[in-house]
ZADO-1210 file (C-alpha; in nm, 4 decimals, padded with zeros to 6 digits):
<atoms>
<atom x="-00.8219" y="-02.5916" z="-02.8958" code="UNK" pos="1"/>
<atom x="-00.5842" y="-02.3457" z="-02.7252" code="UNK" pos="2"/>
<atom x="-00.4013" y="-02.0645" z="-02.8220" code="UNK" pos="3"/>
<atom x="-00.1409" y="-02.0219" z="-03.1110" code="UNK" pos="4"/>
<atom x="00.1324" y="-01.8211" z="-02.9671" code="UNK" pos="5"/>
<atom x="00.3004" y="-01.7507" z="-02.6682" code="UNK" pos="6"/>
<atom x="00.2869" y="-01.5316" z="-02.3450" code="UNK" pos="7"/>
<atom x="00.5453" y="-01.2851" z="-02.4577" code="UNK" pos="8"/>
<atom x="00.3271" y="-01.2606" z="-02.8555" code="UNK" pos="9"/>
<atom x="00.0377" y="-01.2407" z="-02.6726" code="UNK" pos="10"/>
<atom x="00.1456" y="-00.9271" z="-02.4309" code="UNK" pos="11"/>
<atom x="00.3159" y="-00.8208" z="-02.7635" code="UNK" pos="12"/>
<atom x="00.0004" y="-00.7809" z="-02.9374" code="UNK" pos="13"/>
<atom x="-00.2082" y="-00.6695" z="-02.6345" code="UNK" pos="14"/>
<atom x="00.0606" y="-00.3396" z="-02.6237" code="UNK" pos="15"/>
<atom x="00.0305" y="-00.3185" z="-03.0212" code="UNK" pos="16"/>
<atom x="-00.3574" y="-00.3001" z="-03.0074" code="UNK" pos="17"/>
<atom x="-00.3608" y="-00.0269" z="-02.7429" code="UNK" pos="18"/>
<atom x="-00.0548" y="00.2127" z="-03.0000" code="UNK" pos="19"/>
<atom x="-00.0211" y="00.0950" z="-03.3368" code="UNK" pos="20"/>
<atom x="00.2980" y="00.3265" z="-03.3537" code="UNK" pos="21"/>
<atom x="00.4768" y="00.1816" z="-03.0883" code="UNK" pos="22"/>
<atom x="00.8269" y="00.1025" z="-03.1577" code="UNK" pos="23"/>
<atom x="01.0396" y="-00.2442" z="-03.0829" code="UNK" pos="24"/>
<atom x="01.2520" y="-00.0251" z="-02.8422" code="UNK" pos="25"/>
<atom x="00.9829" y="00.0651" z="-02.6705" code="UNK" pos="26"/>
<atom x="00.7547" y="-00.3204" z="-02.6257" code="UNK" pos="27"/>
<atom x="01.1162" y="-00.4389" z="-02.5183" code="UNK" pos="28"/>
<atom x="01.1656" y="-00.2112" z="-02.2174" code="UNK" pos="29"/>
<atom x="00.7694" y="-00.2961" z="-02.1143" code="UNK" pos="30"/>
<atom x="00.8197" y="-00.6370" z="-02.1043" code="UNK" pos="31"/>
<atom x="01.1482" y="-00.6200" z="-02.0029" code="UNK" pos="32"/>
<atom x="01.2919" y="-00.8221" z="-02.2705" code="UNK" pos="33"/>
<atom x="01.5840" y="-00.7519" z="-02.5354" code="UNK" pos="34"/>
<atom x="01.4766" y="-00.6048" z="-02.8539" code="UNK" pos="35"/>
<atom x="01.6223" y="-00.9493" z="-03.0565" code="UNK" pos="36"/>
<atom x="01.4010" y="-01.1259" z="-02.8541" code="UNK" pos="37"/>
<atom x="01.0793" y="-00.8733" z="-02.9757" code="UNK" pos="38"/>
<atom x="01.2149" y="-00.8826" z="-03.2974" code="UNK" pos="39"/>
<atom x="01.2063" y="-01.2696" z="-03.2899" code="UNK" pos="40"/>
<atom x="00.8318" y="-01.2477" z="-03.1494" code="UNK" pos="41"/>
<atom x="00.7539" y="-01.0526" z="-03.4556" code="UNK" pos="42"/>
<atom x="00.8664" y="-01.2549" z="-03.6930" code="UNK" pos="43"/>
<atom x="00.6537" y="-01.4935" z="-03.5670" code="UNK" pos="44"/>
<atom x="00.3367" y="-01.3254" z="-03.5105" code="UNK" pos="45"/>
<atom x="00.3692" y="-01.2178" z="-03.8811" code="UNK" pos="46"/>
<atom x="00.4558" y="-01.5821" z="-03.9901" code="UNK" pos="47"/>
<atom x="00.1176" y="-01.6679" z="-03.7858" code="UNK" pos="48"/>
<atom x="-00.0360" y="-01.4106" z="-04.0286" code="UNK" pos="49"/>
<atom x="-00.1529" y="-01.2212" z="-03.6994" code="UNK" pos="50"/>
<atom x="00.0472" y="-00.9312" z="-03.7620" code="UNK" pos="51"/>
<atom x="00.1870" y="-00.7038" z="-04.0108" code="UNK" pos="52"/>
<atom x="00.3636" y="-00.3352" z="-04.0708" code="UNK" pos="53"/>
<atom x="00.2330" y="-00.0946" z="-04.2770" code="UNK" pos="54"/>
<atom x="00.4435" y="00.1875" z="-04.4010" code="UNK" pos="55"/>
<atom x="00.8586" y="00.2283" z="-04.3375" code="UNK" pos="56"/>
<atom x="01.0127" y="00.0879" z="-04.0100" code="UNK" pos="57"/>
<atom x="01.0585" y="00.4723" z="-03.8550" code="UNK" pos="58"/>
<atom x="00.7311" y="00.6359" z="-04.0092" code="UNK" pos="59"/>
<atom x="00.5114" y="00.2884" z="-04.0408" code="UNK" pos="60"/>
<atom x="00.2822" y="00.1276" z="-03.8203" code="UNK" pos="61"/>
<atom x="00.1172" y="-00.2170" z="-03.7131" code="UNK" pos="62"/>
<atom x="-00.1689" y="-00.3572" z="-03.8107" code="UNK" pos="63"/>
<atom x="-00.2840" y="-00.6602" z="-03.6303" code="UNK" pos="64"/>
<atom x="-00.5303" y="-00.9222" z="-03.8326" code="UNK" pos="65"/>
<atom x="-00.7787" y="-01.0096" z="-03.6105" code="UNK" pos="66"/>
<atom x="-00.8058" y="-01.3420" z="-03.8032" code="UNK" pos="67"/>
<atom x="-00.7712" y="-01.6295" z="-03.4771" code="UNK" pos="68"/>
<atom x="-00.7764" y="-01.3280" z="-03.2343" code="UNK" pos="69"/>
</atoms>
């Protein structure tokens, strides 16, 4: 059985697990993608139940649920 999201959610949670206060700004200009298209990533990592923010979008941070990790 392979893996259950994609080569930009996967780099997206590798930078996550290394600073859980990393901001969408800041994933997009590491992977050199827009910020809709992190955004979009997101959305999907949390649908996976892999992901999820904790706290407000400025002073927050992510929390990754190692669940299928």
């Amino acid at each position: 059985m392979g893996r259950k999201w994609g080569e930009n959610e996967e780099k997206i949670l590798d930078i996550i697990n290394k600073d859980v206060f990393v901001t969408i700004s800041d994933i997009s200009k590491s992977l050199d993608i827009s910020t809709n298209a992190v955004e979009n990533n997101i959305s999907k990592l949390k649908k996976k139940g892999l992901l999820k923010r904790i706290g407000s979008a400025k002073g927050g941070h992510w929390e990754i649920i190692e669940k299928d990790l």
